[in-house]
C-alpha positions in Angstrom: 194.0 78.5 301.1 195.5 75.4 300.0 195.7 76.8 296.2 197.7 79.8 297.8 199.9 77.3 299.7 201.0 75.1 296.8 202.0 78.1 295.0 204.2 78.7 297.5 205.6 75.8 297.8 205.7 74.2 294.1 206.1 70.8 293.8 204.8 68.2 291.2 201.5 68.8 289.2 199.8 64.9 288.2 196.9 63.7 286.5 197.4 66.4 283.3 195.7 65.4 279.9 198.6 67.1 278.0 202.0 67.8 278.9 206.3 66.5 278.4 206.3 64.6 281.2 204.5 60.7 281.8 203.5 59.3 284.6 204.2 56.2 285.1 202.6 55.9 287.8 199.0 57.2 286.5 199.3 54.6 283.4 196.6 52.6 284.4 194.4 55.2 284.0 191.4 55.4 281.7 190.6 58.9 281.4 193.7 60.0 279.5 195.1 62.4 282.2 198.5 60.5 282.6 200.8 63.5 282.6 202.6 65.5 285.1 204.6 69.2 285.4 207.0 70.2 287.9 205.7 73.7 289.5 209.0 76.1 290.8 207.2 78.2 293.9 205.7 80.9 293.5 207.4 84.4 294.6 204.3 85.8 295.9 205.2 89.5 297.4 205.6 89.3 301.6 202.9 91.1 303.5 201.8 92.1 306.9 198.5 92.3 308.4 197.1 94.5 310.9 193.1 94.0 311.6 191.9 97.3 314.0 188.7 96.6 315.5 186.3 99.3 316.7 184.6 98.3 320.1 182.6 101.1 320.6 179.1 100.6 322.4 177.1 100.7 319.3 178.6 97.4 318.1 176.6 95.6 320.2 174.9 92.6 319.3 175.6 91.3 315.9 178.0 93.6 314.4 180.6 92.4 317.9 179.7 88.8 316.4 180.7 88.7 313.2 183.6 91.0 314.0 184.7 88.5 316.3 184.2 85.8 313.7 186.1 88.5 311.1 189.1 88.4 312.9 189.6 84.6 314.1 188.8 83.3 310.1 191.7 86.0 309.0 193.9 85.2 312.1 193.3 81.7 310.9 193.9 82.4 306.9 197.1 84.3 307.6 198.3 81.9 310.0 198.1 79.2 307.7 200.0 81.1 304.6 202.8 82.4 307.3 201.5 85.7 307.0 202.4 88.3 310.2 199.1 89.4 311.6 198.3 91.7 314.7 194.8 92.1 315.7 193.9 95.1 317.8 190.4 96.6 319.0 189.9 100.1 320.4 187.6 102.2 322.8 188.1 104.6 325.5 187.5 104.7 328.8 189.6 107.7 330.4 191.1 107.7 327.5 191.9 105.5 324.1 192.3 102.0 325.4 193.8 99.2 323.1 193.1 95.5 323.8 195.6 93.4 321.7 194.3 89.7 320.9 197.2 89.1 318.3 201.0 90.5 318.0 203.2 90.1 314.8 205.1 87.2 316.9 202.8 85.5 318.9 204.5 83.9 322.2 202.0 81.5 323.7 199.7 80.6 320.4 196.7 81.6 322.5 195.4 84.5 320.3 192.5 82.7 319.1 191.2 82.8 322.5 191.6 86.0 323.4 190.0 87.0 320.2 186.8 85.6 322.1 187.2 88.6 324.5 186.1 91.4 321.1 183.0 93.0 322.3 181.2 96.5 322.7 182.8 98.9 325.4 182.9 102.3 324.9 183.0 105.5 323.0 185.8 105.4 319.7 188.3 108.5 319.3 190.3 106.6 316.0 192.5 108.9 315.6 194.7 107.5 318.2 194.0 104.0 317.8 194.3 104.1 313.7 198.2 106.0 314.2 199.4 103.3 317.1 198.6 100.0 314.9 199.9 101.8 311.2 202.5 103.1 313.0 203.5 99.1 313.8 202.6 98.2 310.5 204.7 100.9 308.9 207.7 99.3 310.7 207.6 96.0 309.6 210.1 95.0 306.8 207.4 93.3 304.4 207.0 94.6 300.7 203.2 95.0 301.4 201.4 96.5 304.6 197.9 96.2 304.7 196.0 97.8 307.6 192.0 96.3 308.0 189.9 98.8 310.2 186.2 97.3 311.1 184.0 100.2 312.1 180.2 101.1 312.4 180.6 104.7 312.6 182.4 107.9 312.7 184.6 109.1 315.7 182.6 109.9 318.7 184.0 110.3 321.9 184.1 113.8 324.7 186.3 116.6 322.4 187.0 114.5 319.1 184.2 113.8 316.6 182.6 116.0 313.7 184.6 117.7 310.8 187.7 118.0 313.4 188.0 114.4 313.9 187.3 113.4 310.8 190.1 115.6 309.3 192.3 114.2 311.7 192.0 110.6 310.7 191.9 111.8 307.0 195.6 113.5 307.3 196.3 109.8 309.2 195.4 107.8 306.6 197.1 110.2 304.2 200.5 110.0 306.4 200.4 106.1 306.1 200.0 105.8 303.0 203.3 107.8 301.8 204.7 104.9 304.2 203.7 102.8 302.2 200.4 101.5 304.6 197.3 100.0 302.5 194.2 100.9 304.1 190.9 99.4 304.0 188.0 100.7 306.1 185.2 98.5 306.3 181.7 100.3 307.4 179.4 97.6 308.7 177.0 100.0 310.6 174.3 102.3 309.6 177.0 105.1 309.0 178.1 104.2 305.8 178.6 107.5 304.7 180.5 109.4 306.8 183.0 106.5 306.9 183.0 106.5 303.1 183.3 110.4 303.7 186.7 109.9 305.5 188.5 107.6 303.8 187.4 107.8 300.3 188.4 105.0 298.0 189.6 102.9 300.7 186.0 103.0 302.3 184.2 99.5 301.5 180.7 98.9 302.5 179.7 95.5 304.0 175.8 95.7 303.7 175.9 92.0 304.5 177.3 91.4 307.7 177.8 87.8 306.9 179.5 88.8 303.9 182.2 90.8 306.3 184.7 87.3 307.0 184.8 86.5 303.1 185.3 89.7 302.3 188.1 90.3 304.4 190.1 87.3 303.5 189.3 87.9 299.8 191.3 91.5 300.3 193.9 89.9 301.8 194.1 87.4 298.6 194.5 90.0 296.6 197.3 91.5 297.7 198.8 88.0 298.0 198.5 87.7 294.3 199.6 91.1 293.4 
């Protein structure tokens, strides 16, 4: 983070072996590196987050966990680099219900907490869930958009699951992406394959669940650097 954050900012680089610049004030220095550069900030392209949880009943246990942990550490990392996040999960209960733990403009710096709140409800019908959060996403006026779904299965909920719903969220996905949404589904669950099924070369496969916080902020990096 802080490597990210300095290239933001610029400022003076010290303790250099070779460079123009001397610093006067590293002179008593043995080991030679007595030079500085001045670093202009870095343009690095503005980007929005949006992290779309799935809190269906089957991520019980340690998949909720880590989920939970998922979304703090990249709440945190895109906090700290002035990045807009939003962090949604999903599950139904007469219907799709959202539970929103963190808006594009926070207004009482209290989403950490309620990101404690992520747990296992439910049946998932995605379709509904995935088009209200790109749908935000799509609106903001960043360069980059890059929409985070964490799920451990397909769509399974009374009159939307099989081919149909899985169609559904494939012409979603599709939609978004003329409008200029980046989508990254990550399967943590034992469904691997119908996930990758769906979205294709956006699916990636956390084996590790452990892995799933790194992994996450690492995408997020990337796009930074882009």
């Amino acid at each position: 983070v802080r490597e990210l954050q300095d290239k933001r900012r610029g400022g003076k680089e010290t303790g250099l072996y070779m460079g123009r610049r001397l610093d006067v004030h590293a002179l008593h220095r043995n080991d030679g590196r007595v030079f500085y550069k001045n670093s202009l900030p870095n343009e690095m392209p503005e980007l929005a987050v949006a992290l779309l949880l799935d809190e269906s009943g089957s991520m019980r246990g340690d998949r909720t966990a880590y989920a939970r942990a998922a979304a703090i550490i990249l709440y945190d990392f895109c906090s700290s680099l002035h990045i807009p996040v939003m962090a949604y999960g999903h599950s139904t209960d007469d219907g799709v219900c959202m539970y929103s733990y963190a808006e594009f403009e926070t207004i009482d710096c209290m989403d950490r907490y309620r990101m404690m709140d992520i747990s296992a409800r439910h049946s998932n019908r995605d379709g509904a869930a995935l088009r209200y959060v790109a749908e935000r996403l799509s609106k903001r006026p960043e360069d980059a958009k890059l929409l985070i779904l964490v799920s451990d299965g397909q769509p399974a909920d009374t009159g939307y699951s099989g081919t149909a719903a899985e169609e559904d969220l494939r012409g979603i996905k599709e939609e978004y992406r003329r409008k200029g949404v980046h989508l990254i589904a990550a399967a943590i669950g034992d469904d691997k394959e119908a996930i990758g099924r769906i979205y294709g070369e956006s699916f990636l496969n956390i084996s590790d669940l452990t892995q799933l916080p790194v992994t996450l902020t690492a995408m997020v990096k990337r796009y930074v650097r882009a």
